[in-house]
N, C-alpha and C positions, 0 to 999 in steps of 0.2 A: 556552520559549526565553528567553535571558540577555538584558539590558535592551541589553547591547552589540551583540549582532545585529540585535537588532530596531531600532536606529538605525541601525546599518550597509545595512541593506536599506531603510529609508525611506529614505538619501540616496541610493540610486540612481534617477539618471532614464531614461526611457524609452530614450534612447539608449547611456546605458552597459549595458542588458540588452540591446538588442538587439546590441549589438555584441559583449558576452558570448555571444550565441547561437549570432551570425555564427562566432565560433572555434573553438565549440563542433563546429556544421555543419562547420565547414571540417577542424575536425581527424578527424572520422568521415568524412566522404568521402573523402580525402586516406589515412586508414591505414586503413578499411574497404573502401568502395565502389571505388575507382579500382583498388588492386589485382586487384583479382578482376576486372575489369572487362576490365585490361590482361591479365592469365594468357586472358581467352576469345578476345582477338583473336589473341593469339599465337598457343594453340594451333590453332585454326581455320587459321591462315594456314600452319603448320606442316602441319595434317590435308591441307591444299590444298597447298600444293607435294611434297608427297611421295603424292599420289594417294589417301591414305587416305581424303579425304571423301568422294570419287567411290566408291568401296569403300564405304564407310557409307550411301553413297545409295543403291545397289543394293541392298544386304544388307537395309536399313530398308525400300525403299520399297514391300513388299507390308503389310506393320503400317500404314505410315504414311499410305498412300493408303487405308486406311478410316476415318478423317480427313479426306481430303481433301489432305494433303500432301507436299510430297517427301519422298523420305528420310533426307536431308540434316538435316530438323527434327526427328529421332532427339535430333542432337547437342545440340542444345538442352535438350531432355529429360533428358539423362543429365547436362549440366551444370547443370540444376538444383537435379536432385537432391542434391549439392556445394554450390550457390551459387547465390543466386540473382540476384547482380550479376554473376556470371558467367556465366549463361541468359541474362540480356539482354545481355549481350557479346556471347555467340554468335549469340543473336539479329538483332544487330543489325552481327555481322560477315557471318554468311547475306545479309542483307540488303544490305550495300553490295556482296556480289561477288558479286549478280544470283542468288544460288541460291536466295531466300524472295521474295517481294515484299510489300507493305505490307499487304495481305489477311491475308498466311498468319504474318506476326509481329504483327499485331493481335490474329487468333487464339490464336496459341501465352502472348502475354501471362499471359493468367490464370492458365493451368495453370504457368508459371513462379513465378506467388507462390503458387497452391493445393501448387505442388510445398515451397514452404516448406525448402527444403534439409534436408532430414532427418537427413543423413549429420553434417552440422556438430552438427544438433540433439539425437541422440543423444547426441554427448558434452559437449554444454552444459547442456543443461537434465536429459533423461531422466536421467543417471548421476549429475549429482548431488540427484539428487530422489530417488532411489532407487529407477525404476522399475527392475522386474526386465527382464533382456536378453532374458527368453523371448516380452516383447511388441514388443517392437522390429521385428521383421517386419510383424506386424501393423499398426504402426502405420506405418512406411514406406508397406507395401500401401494403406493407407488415403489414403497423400498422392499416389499414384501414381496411384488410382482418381477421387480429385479432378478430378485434374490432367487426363486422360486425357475424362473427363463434361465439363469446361468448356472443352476442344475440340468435343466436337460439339455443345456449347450455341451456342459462340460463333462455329462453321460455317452451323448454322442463322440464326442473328443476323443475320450478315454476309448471307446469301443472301436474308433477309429485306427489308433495306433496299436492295438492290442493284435 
């Protein structure tokens, strides 16, 4: 490192890092996280007024009540799989319009970050890594299977301390 950084970074004080950090945070929440965030309540409120969720919750709820949950928490699932600022969107739009309660999104949590957004992840990391496309399923299946175990880990959990 040049003598001229390494002075540059000694006259920062704690507070001009942290404030460097602070914009840092703020700029990935703000073009990261918030968007994806706002696409799950949309869509949700969108699946909701046009009946679709209701449709998704029938269609889901014999899968999803071996779980233990509505079928409605499909949607969650599937927008994870996409995002996973966007599973807690939907998560937490299930949540304010009475169709999860804090049980069944405490639950669905893990398997939200075990689901690790796959779909984003193939063309971020897999492709340019240069894994071959032939394991891409596999590895999906594998975040899916996660996802899927740390619901009934964290059904028992829950049932546990109750």
């Amino acid at each position: 490192m040049s003598d001229n950084k390494v002075e540059v970074m000694q006259k920062k004080t704690i507070l001009d890092l942290f404030i460097d950090g602070a914009r840092k945070g703020f700029t990935i929440g703000t073009t990261s996280l918030l968007p994806n965030v706002m696409m799950a309540f949309v869509i949700i409120r969108i699946l909701d007024v046009t009946g679709l969720l209701q449709l998704i919750g029938v269609v889901f709820q014999p899968v999803m009540g071996l779980w233990g949950l509505p079928g409605e928490a499909a949607t969650v699932l599937i927008t994870a799989l996409m995002s996973m600022g966007g599973g807690v969107g939907v998560a937490m739009s299930l949540y304010t319009a009475g169709s999860l309660d804090a049980m069944q999104v405490t639950v669905l949590l893990p398997a939200i970050y075990l689901m690790g957004n796959p779909v984003q992840n193939v063309g971020r990391c897999l492709g340019i890594a240069g894994v071959s496309t032939k394991h891409y399923p596999a590895i999906i299946l594998i975040c899916v299977i996660n996802a899927l175990l740390s619901i009934w880990a964290m059904h028992f959990i829950m049932l546990f301390l109750q």
